[in-house]
C-alpha positions as semicolon CSV with decimal commas, in nm:
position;residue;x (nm);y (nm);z (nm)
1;X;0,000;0,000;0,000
2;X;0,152;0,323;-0,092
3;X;0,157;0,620;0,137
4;X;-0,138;0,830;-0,021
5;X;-0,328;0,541;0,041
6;X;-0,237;0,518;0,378
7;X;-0,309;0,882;0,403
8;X;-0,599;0,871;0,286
9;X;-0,738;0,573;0,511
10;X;-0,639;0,784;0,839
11;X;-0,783;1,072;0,661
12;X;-1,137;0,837;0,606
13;X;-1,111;0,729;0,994
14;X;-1,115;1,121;1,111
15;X;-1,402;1,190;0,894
16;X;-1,627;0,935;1,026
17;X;-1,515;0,893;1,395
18;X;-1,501;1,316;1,504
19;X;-1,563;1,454;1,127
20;X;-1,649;1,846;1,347
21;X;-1,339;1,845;1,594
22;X;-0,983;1,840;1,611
23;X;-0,816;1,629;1,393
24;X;-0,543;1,458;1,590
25;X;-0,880;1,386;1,835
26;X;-1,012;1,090;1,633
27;X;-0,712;0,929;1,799
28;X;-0,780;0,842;2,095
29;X;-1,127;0,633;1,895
30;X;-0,864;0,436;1,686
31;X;-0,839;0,124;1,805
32;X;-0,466;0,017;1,920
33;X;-0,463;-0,264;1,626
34;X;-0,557;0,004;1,366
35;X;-0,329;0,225;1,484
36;X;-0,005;-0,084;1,472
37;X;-0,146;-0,161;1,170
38;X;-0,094;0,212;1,023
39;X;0,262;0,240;1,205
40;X;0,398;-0,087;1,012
41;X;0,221;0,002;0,666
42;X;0,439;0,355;0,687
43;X;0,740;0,166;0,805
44;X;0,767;-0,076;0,549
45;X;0,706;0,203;0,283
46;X;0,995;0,352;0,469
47;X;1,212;0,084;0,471
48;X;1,194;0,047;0,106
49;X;1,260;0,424;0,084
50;X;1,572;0,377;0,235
51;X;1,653;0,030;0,073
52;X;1,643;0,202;-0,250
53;X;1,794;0,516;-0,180
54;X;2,073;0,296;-0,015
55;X;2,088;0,106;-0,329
56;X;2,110;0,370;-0,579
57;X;2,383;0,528;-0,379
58;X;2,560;0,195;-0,365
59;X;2,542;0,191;-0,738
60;X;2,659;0,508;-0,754
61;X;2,975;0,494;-0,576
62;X;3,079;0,191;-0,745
63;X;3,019;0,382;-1,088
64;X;3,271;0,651;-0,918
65;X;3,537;0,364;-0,839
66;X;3,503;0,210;-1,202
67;X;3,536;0,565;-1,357
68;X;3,901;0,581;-1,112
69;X;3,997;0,292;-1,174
70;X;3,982;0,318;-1,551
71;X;4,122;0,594;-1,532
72;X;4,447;0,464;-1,314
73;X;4,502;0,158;-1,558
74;X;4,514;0,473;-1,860
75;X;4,755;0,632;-1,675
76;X;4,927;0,366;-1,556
77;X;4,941;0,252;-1,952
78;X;5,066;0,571;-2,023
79;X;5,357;0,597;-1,787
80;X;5,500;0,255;-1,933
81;X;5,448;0,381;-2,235
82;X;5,666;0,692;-2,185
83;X;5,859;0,484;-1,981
84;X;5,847;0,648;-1,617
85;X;5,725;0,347;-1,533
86;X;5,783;-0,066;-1,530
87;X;5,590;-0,357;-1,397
88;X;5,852;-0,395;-1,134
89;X;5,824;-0,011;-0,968
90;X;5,447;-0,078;-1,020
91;X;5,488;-0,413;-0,769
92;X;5,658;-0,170;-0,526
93;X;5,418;0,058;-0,537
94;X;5,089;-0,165;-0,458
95;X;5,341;-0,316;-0,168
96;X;5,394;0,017;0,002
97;X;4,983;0,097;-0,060
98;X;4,928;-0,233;0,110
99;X;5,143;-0,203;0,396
100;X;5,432;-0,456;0,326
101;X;5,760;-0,414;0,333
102;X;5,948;-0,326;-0,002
């Protein structure tokens, strides 16, 4: 159920339970199962909010590192090409990224 829906339900309940007073005051006629039930519909819709904001950004990011990495191995390519660079000085290199001893 998407939130307008939801919305709209709660919207339905005020009308018929107080339709002339506050609006929050139709609350306290809502019956405690209604009212879970409401809470969980909104927090699933939530959730998958979040799951696909979380995804896209995911996606994203790894886009980012592709576009990096691409562009490392060009310049990498490059530098052997010109010669400022071998495979050897290139195995020293990702030893002293990682942390090992050269």
């Amino acid at each position: 159920m998407d939130a307008n829906k939801i919305v709209s339900n709660i919207n339905k309940d005020k009308q018929q339970n107080n339709p002339d007073q506050d609006p929050t005051h139709h609350m306290t006629n809502v019956d405690g199962e209604e009212l879970k039930r409401h809470v969980k519909e909104l927090l699933d819709l939530r959730h998958k909010q979040l799951h696909e904001q979380v995804k896209t950004m995911m996606n994203e990011h790894i886009a980012r590192l592709e576009t990096v990495k691409r562009g490392m191995l060009l310049e990498y390519e490059q530098s052997k090409q010109d010669g400022d660079l071998n495979d050897e000085s290139l195995g020293i290199l990702l030893k002293r990224e990682k942390g090992d001893d050269v």
